[in-house]
C-alpha positions as CSV (number, residue, x, y, z in Angstrom):
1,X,46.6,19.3,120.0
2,X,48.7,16.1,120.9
3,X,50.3,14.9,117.6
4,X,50.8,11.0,117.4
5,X,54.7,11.3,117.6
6,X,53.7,12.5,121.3
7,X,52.3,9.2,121.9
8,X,55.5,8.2,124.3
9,X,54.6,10.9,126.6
10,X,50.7,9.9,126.9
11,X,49.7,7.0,125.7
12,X,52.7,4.7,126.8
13,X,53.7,4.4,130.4
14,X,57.3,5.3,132.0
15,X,60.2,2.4,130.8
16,X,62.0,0.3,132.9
17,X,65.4,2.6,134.0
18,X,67.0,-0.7,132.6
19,X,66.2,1.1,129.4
20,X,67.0,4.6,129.7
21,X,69.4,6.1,127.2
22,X,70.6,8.9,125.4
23,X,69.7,10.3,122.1
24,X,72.8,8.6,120.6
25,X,72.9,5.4,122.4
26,X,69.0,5.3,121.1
27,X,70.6,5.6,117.6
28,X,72.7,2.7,117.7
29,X,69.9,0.8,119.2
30,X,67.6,1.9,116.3
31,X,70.2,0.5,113.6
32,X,70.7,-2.8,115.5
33,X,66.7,-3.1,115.8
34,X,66.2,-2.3,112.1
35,X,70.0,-4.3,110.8
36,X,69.9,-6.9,113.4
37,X,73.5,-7.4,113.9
38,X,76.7,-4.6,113.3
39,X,80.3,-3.9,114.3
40,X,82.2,-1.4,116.0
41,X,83.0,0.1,112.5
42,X,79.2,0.5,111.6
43,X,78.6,1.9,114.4
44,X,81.4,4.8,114.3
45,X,80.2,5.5,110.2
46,X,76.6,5.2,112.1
47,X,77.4,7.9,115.1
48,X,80.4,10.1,113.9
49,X,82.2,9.2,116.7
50,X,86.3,8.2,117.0
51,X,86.9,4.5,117.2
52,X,87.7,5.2,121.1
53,X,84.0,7.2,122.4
54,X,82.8,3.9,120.1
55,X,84.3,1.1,122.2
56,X,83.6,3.1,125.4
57,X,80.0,3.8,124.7
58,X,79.6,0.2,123.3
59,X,81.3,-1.3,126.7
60,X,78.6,1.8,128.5
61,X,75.8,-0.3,126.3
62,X,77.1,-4.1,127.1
63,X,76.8,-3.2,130.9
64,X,73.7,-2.0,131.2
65,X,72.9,-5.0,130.1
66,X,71.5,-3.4,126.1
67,X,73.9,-5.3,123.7
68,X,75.9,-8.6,123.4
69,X,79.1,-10.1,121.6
70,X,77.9,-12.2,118.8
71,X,81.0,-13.7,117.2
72,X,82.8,-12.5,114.3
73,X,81.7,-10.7,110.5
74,X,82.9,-11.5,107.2
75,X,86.7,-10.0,106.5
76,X,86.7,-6.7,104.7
77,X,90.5,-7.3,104.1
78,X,91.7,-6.8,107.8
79,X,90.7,-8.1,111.2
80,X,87.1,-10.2,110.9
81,X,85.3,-7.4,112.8
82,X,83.2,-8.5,116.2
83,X,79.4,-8.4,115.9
84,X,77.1,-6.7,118.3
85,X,73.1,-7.2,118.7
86,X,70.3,-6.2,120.8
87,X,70.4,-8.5,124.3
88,X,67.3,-10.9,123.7
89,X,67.4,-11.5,127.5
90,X,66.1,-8.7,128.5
91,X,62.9,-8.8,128.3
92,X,59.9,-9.7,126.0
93,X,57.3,-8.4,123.8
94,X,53.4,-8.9,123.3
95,X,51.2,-8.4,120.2
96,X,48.0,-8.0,119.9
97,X,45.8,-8.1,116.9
98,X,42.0,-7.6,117.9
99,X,39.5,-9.0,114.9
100,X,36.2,-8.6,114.5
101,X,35.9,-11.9,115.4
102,X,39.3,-13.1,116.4
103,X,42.0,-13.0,118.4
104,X,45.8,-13.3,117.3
105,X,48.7,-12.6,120.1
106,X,52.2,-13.6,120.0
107,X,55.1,-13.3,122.6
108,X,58.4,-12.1,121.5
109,X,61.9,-11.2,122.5
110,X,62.6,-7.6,121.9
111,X,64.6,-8.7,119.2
112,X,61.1,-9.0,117.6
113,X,61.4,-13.1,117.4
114,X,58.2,-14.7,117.4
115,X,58.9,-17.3,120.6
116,X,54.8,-18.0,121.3
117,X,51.9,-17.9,119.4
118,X,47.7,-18.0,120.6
119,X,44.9,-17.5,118.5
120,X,41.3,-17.3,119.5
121,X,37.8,-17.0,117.7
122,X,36.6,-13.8,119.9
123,X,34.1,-11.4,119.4
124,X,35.0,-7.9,120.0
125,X,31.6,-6.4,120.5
126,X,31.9,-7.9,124.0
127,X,32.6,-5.4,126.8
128,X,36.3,-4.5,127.1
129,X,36.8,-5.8,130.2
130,X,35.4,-9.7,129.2
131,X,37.0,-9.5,126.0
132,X,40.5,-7.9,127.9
133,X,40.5,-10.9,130.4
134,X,40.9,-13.5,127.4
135,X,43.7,-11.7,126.7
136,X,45.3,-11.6,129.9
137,X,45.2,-15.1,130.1
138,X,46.5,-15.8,127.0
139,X,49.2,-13.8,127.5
140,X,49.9,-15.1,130.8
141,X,49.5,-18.5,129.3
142,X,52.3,-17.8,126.6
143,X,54.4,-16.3,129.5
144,X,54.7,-19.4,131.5
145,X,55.4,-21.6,128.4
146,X,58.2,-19.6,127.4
147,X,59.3,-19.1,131.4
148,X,58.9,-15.5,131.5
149,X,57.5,-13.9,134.6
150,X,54.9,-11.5,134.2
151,X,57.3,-8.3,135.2
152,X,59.6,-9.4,132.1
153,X,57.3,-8.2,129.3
154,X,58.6,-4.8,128.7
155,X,55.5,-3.5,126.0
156,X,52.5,-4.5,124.9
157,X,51.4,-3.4,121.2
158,X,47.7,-3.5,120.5
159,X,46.0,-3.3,117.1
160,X,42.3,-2.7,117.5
161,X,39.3,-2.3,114.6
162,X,38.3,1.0,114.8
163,X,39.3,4.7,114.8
164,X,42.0,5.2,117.3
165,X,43.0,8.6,118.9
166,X,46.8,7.6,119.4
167,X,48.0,10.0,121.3
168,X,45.9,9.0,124.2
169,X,45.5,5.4,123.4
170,X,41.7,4.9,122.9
171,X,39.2,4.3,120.4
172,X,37.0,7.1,119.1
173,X,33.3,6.0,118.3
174,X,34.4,2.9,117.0
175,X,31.0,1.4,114.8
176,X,32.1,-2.4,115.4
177,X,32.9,-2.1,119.3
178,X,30.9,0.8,120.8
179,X,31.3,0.1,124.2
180,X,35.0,0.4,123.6
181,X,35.3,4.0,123.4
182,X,37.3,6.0,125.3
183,X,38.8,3.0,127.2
184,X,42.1,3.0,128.5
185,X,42.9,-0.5,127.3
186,X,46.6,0.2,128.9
187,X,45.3,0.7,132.1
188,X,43.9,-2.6,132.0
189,X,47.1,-4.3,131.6
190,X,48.9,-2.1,134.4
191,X,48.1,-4.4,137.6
192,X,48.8,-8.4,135.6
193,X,52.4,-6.5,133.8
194,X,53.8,-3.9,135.6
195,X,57.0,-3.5,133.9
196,X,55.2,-3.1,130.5
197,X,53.9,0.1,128.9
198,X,51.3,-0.3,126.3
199,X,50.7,1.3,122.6
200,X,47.8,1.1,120.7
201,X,46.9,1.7,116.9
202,X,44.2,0.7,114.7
203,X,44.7,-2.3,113.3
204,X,45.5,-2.1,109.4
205,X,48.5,0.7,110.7
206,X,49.4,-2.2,112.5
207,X,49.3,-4.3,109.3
208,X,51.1,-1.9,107.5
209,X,53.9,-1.8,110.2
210,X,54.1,-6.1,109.7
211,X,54.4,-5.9,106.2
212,X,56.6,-2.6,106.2
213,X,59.4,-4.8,108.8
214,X,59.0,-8.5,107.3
215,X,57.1,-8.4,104.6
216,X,57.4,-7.5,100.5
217,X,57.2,-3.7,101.6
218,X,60.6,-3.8,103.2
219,X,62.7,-1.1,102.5
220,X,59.6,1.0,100.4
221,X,59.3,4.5,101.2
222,X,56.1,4.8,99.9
223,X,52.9,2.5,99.9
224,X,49.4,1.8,100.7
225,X,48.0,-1.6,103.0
226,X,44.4,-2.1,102.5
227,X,43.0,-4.3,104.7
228,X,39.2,-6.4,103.8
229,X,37.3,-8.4,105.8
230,X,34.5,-7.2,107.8
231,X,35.4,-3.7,107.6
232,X,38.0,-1.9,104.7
233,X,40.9,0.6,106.0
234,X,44.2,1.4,104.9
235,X,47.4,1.9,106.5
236,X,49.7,4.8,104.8
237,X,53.6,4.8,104.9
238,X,54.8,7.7,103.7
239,X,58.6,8.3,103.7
240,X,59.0,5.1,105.6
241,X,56.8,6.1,108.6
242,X,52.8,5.4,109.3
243,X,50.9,8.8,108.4
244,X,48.3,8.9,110.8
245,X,47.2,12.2,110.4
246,X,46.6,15.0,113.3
247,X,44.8,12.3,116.1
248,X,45.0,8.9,114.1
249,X,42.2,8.5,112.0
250,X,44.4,8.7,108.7
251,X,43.6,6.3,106.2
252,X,39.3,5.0,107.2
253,X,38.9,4.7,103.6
254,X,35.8,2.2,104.4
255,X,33.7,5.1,105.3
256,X,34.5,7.2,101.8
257,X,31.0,7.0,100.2
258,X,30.6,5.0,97.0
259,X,26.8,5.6,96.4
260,X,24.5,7.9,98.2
261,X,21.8,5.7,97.4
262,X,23.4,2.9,99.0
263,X,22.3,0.9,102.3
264,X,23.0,2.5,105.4
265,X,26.4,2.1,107.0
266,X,27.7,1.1,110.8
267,X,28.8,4.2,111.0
268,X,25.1,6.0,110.5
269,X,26.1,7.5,106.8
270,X,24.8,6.1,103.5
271,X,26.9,4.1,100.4
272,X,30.3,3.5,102.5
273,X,32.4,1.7,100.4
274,X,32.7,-1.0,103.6
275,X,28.4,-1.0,103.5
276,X,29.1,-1.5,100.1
277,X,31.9,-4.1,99.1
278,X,32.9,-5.6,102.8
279,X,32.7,-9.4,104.1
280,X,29.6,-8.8,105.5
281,X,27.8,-7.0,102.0
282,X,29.0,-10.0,99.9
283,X,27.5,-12.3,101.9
284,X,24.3,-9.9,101.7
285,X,24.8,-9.8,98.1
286,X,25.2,-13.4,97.5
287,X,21.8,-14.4,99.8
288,X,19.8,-12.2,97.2
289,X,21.2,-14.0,93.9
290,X,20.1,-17.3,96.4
291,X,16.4,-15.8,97.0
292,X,15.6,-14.5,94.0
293,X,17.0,-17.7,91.6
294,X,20.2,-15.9,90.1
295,X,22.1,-18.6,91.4
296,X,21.1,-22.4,92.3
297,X,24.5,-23.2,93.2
298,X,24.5,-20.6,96.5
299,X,20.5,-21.3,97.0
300,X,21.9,-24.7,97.6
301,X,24.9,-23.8,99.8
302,X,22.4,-21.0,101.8
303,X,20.0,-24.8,102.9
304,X,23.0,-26.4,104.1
305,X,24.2,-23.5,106.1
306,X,20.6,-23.2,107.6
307,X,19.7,-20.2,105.7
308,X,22.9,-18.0,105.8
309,X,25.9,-17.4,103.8
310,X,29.9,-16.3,104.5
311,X,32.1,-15.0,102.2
312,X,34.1,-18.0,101.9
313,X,30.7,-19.4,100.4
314,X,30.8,-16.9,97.8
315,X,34.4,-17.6,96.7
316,X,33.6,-21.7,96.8
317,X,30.9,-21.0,94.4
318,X,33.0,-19.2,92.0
319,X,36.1,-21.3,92.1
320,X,33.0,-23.8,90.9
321,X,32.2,-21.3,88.1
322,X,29.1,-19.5,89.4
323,X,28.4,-16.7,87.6
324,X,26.6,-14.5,90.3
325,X,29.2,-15.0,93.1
326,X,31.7,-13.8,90.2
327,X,30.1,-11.0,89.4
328,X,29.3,-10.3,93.1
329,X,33.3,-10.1,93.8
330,X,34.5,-8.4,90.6
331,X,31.6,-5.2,91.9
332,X,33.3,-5.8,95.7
333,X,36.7,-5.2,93.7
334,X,35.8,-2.1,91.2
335,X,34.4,-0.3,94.0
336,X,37.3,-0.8,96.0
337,X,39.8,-0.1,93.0
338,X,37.5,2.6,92.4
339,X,38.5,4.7,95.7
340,X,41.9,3.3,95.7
341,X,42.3,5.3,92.5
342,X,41.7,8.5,94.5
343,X,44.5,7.6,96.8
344,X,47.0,7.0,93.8
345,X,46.5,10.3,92.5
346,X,46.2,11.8,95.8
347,X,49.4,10.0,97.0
348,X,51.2,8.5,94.0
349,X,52.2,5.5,96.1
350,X,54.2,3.2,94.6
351,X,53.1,0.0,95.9
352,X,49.6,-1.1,97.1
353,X,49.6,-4.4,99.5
354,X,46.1,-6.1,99.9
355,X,45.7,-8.2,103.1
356,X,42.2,-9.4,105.4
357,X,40.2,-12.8,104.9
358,X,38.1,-11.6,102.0
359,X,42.0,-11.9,99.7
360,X,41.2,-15.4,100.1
361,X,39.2,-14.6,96.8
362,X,42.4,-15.0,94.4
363,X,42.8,-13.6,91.1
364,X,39.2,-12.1,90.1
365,X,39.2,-10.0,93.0
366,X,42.9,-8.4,92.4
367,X,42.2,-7.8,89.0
368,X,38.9,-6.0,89.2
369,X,40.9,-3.7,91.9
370,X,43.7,-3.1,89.3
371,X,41.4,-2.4,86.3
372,X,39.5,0.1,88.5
373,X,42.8,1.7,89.9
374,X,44.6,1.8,86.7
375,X,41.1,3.3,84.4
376,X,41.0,5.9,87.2
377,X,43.9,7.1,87.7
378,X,46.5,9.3,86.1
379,X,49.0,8.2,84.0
380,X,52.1,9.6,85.9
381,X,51.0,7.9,89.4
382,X,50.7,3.9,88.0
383,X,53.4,3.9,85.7
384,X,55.4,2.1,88.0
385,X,52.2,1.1,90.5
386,X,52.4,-2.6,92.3
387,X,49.2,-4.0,93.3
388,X,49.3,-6.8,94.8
389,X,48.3,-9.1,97.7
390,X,50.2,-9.1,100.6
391,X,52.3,-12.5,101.3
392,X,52.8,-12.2,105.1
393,X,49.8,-14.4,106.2
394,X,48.3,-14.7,109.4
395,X,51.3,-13.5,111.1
396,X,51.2,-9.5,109.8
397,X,49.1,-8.2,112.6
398,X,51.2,-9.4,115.3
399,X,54.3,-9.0,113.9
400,X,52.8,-5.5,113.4
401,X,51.8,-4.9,116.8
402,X,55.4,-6.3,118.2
403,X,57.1,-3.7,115.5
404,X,55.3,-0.9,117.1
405,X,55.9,-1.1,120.6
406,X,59.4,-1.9,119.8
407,X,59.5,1.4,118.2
408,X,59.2,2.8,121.6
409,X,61.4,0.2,123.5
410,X,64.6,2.6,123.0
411,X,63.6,5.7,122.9
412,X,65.3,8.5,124.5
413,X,64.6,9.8,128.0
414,X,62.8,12.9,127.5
């Protein structure tokens, strides 16, 4: 069995020898990634080394090219100390976060700094290959507006919708993108950017990983990212890293069942809580109370749309006061708060960040989730429990995506 901390040796492809380093240069790499700036002091407290093996491994580090002078600290009572950071010049970074139905990819430096931005309306139930190409071009497109050549992007991070077997990089009988599975998505990247490797992770880990390096769950140890929109996952972070489990399939919460009398499922089951309380069932939901008279307000908004409605229907008609799409979201939200309460007492997190179009909804959403959550769960695991909806915005999947592959920028040589 290949655990997902393996994932260097299959799923990514060798690193540039501009990169190579040692277990303890990879160290002070790490702290400079995570601290963004440090001095020669840090770095001895950081390594255990004398102040001499510091300045010589730091000069070994500044000619191969890893770390720059950045001017001077503030005065702990002596000499300002220098600052050192991670050379932006390097190289640069993609992410990649794959919708349903869009497309978000950003370019950074490998100091993780958004420098370009594309988004696209996309939908991923094309084959690979057609959907890949849009990509590559925007990729390529971002590239030559930031004047980066194609061999300068050192990693590509992907977030995809579906279950993802991360050791080897592909996607495992994925219900929203069948003809995904088992494709080496990395491969098709090799030829257009040959001095990249390539990681990929479902996409709410990905989330998780955005809100985990710039978002409110900075510096938590332990908490939950629920992602809802078309589909419902969950990213974990336990003890400050994504759980993914034995191949990567940790945290597909949208397939827990919720009523086994309930419709049938993408995946082939009955009563998933995505069948159930997903983008896609509220609009279901909200087309009945239409049909059969429950609510004149969304009958109304179902003519103009030429006979279909979107969740961001559903939430217009409440903000207006309708009591059917209320009701329709406050059921969406106890059945979700409902299974999140398993994963509280399961995993006593102490945070739970809610992100994906459908928190678009506001206030009657949250609190239904929280009422479920806190009537079902034990006492002891939501004492101290934050739910709440994640602030990061559009940017968390890519930012995601860039903070995973820049996991694996500095690793050790093997």
């Amino acid at each position: 069995m290949v655990h997902p901390d393996q994932v260097v040796a299959q799923q990514a492809r060798p690193r540039p020898t501009l990169l190579s380093m040692n277990g303890v240069e990879a160290k002070v790499i790490e702290a400079l990634r995570k601290q963004g700036e440090i001095s020669r002091t840090d770095i001895t407290n950081l390594t255990g080394w004398s102040k001499a093996k510091t300045s010589q491994k730091i000069r070994e580090l500044v000619n191969k090219g890893l770390l720059v002078e950045v001017g001077e600290g503030a005065s702990q009572g002596g000499r300002r100390p220098r600052l050192l950071r991670i050379n932006d010049r390097l190289g640069y970074l993609v992410g990649l976060d794959i919708g349903a139905t869009s497309l978000d990819i950003a370019l950074a430096d490998v100091g993780g700094k958004i420098c370009q931005r594309r988004s696209a309306l996309v939908d991923v139930r094309q084959a690979p290959e057609e959907y890949l190409k849009d990509c590559r071009a925007l990729i390529l497109e971002m590239a030559s507006a930031q004047g980066c050549l194609p061999d300068q992007i050192l990693g590509i991070g992907i977030g995809v919708p579906g279950p993802v077997d991360f050791g080897r990089g592909v996607l495992v009988a994925p219900p929203l993108m069948p003809d995904w599975e088992n494709y080496h998505i990395g491969d098709f990247f090799q030829p257009a950017f040959p001095s990249a490797f390539v990681v990929v992770d479902n996409d709410v880990n990905i989330m998780a990983l955005g809100e985990q390096r710039a978002g409110d769950g900075a510096g938590i140890d332990h908490f939950i990212f629920v992602k809802i929109g078309t589909g419902i996952g969950s990213g974990i972070v336990s003890n400050g890293k994504i759980h993914r489990g034995s191949y990567g399939s940790a945290g597909d919460i949208g397939h827990i069942c919720v009523d086994k009398q309930g419709p049938i499922c993408r995946c082939g089951n009955t009563g998933c809580l995505e069948a159930m309380a997903a983008g896609p069932a509220i609009s279901e939901k909200a087309m009945l109370a239409a049909k059969n008279g429950s609510s004149p307000l969304l009958r109304q908004m179902m003519e103009v749309n030429g006979g279909v409605l979107r969740p961001e229907d559903v939430n217009a008609a409440c903000r207006e006061g309708d009591q059917a799409a209320l009701d329709i979201i406050r059921a969406s939200g106890e059945m979700i708060g409902d299974v999140l309460a398993g994963l509280v007492n399961f995993f006593n997190p102490s945070h739970i960040f809610i992100g994906g179009g459908i928190t678009n909804f506001g206030n009657h959403l949250l609190v239904a989730i929280r009422r479920a959550v806190l009537r079902r769960s034990l006492p002891l695991a939501t004492t101290h429990l934050a739910i709440n909806f994640s602030r990061m915005g559009p940017d968390i999947g890519v930012t995601g995506a860039i903070a995973l592959v820049n996991e694996y920028l500095f690793q050790p040589e093997a």
